[in-house]
C-alpha positions in Angstrom: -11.9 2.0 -31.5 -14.6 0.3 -30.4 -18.1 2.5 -29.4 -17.8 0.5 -25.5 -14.8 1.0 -25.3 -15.1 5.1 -26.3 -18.0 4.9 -23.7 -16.1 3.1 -21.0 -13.1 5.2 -21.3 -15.0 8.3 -21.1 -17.6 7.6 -18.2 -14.3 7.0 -15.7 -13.5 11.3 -15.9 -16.1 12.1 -13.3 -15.8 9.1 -10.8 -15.2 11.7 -8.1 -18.2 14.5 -9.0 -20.6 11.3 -9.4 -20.4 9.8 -5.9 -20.0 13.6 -4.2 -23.5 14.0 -6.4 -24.8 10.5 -4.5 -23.9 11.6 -1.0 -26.2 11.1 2.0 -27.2 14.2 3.9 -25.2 12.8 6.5 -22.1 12.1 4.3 -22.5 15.7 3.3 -22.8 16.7 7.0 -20.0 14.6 7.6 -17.8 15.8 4.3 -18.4 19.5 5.4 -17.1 19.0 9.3 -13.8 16.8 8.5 -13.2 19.7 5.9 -14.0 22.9 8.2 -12.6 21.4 11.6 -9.6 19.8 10.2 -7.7 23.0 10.1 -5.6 25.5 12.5 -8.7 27.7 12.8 -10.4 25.4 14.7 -7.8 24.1 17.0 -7.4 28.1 17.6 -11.0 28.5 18.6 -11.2 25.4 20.6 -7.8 26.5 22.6 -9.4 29.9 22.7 -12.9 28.5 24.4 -11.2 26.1 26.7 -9.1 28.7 27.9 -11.6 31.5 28.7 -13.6 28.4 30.1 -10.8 28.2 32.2 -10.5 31.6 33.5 -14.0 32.3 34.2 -14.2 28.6 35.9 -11.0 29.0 38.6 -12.5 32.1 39.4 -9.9 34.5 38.3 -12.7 37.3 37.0 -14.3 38.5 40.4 -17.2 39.4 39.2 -18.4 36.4 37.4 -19.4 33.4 39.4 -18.1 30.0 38.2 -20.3 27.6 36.8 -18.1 24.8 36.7 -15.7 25.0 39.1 -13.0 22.4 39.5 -12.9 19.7 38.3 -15.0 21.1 35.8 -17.0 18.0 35.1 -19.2 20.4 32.7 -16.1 21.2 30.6 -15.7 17.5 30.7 -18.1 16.1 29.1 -18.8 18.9 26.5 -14.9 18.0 25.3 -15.6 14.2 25.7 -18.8 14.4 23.3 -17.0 17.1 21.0 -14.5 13.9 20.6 -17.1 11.2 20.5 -19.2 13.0 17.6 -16.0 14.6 15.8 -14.8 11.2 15.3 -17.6 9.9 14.2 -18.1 12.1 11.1 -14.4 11.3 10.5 -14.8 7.9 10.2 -18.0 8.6 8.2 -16.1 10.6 5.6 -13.2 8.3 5.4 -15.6 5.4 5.1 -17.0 7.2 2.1 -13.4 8.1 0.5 -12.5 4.1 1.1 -15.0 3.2 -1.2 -14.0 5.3 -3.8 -10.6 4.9 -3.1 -11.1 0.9 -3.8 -13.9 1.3 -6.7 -10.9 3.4 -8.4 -8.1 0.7 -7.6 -10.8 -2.2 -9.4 -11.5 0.4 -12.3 -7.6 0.9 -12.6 -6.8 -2.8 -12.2 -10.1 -3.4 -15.3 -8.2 -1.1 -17.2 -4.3 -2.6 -17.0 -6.3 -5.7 -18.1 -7.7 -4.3 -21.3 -4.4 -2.5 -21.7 -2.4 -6.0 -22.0 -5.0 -7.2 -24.0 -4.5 -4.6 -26.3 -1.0 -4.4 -26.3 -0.6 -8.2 -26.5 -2.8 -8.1 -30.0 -0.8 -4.7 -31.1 2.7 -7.1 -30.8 0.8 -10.4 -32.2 0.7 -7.9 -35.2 4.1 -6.4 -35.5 4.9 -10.3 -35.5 2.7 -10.5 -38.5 4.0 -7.9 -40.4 7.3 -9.6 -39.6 7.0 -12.7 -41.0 5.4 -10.9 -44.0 8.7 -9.3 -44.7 10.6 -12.9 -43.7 11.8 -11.9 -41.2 11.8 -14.6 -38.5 10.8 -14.4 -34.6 10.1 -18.1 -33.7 13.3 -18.5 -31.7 12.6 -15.4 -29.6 11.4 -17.4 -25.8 11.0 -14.1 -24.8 8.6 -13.1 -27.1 6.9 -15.8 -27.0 5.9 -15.8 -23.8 4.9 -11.9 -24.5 2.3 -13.0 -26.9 0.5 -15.6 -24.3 -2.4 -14.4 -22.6 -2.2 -13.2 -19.1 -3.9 -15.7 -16.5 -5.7 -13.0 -14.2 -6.9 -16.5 -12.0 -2.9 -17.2 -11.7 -1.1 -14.1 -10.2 -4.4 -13.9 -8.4 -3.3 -17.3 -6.5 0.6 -16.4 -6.6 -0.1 -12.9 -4.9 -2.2 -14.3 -2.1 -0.2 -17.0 -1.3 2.4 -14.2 -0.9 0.5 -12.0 1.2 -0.8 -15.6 3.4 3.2 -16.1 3.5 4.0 -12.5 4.5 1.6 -12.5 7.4 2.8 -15.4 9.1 4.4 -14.9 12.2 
């Protein structure tokens, strides 16, 4: 085995732990919120503040005044911007996991490449060692075709002009 190919092999293992190492501080920020306020927890503290928001705000507790009484415009907005900016570090974190998500799709399609490669030369050999013990292979079509080189440029054309076929109306 080639020394590249040891190296390139080897530097895929920590895809993940090198981009969480290149995060942002707002990547981070945005990594830690999606992870802590995606859960039951939260929805049970945000039920839990709405509703004694509720109580204190329709008046139901005599001795403490409302401060935003119906239609609790205060209540509102709080929930409205909660929303806005919770949304926002979703997207930010699921921008972030897109990118990895695609640079790991490329490195997987890079490597099925080199794997045909490889195996294509590995059965280019066993034909060898074939004829060397006479035994013939020429009339095999199937094998033949086995032993061509991939056109990457090719399927390339033949898959998009399937997905341009499959979106027409």
């Amino acid at each position: 085995m080639s020394n590249s190919s040891y190296t390139s092999r080897h530097a895929l293992k920590s895809l993940k732990a090198r981009y969480q190492a290149k995060r942002s501080s707002w990547e981070k920020i945005a990594d830690w919120m999606t992870a802590n306020f995606g859960n039951a927890k939260f929805l049970f503290v945000n039920l839990l503040f709405f509703l004694v928001w509720l109580i204190i705000n329709v008046g139901v507790i005599e001795f403490i005044e409302p401060f935003d009484p119906y239609p609790f415009g205060l209540l509102t907005t709080i929930v409205s911007l909660e929303a806005i900016i919770l949304s926002i570090f979703i997207l930010i974190s699921q921008n972030r996991g897109s990118k990895i998500d695609d640079l790991r799709e490329e490195i997987d399609l890079q490597i099925d490449i080199i794997t045909e490669s490889e195996t294509t030369k590995l059965m280019k050999l066993v034909v060898l060692l074939l004829h060397k013990n006479g035994i013939d292979v020429s009339d095999d079509k199937e094998l033949e075709q086995m032993l061509k080189p991939i056109n990457e440029e090719k399927i390339e054309r033949s898959l998009e002009k399937q997905m341009e076929n499959n979106s027409k109306p």
